[in-house]
C-alpha positions in Angstrom: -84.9 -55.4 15.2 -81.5 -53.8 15.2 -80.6 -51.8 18.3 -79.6 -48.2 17.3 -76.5 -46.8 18.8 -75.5 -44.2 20.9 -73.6 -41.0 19.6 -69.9 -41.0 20.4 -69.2 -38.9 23.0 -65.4 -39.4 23.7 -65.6 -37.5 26.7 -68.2 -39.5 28.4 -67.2 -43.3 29.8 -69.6 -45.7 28.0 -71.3 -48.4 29.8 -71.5 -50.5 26.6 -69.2 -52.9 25.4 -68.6 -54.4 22.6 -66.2 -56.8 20.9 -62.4 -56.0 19.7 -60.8 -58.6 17.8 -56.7 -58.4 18.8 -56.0 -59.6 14.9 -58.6 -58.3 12.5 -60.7 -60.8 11.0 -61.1 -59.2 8.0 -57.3 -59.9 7.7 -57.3 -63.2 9.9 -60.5 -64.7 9.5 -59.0 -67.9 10.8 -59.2 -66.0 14.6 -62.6 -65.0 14.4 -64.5 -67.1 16.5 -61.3 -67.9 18.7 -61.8 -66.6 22.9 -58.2 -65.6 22.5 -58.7 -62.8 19.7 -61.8 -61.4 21.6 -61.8 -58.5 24.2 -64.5 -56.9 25.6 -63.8 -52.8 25.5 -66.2 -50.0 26.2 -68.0 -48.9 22.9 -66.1 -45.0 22.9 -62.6 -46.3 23.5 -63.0 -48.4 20.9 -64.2 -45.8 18.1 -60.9 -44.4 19.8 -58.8 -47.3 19.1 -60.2 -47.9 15.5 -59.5 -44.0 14.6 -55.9 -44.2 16.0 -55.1 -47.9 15.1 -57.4 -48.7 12.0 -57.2 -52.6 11.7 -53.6 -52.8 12.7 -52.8 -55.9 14.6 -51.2 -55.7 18.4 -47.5 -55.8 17.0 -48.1 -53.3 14.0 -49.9 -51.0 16.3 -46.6 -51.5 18.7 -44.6 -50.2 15.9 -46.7 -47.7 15.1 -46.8 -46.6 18.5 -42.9 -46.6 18.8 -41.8 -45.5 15.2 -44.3 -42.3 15.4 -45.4 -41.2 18.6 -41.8 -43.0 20.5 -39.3 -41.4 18.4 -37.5 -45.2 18.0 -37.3 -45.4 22.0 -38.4 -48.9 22.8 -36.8 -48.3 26.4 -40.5 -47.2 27.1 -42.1 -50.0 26.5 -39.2 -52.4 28.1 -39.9 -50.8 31.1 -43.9 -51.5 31.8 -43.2 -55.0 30.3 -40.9 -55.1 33.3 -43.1 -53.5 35.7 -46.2 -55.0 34.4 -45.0 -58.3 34.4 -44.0 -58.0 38.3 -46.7 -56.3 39.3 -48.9 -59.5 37.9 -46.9 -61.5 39.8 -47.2 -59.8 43.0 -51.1 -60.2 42.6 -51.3 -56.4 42.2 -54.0 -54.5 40.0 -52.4 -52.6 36.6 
């Protein structure tokens, strides 16, 4: 028996999760069973991601991200890398 869904509510944070593969497998079906292409992400966010993204990989969406929304500036994203990167290696939460 199939389990029926939800409605979206993008408002609401959903307790489900469900499985987001980082590279699409219906472009690289090679990475479809691999642990490293598999996320677990709460069922709304990722309606979200799929509505903003579609089944862009992590460096498209990057570009998408930059060239659209970023006006070119990658200064932006230099930065977290930086900050993200030493706060992981100060044992600190994201």
């Amino acid at each position: 028996m199939c389990k029926k869904r939800k409605p979206f509510d993008p408002g609401k944070p959903s307790e489900f999760k469900n499985k987001h593969h980082l590279f699409p497998t219906s472009r690289y079906l090679e990475l479809k069973n691999k642990p490293d292409n598999i996320v677990m992400v709460p069922y709304n966010e990722h309606a979200l991601y799929h509505a903003l993204f579609t089944n862009r990989n992590p460096y498209e969406c990057l570009d998408y991200l930059v060239s659209t929304f970023w006006g070119g500036r990658i200064g932006y994203l230099k930065d977290f890398l930086r900050v993200y990167e030493e706060r992981k290696k100060n044992g600190k939460e994201t």
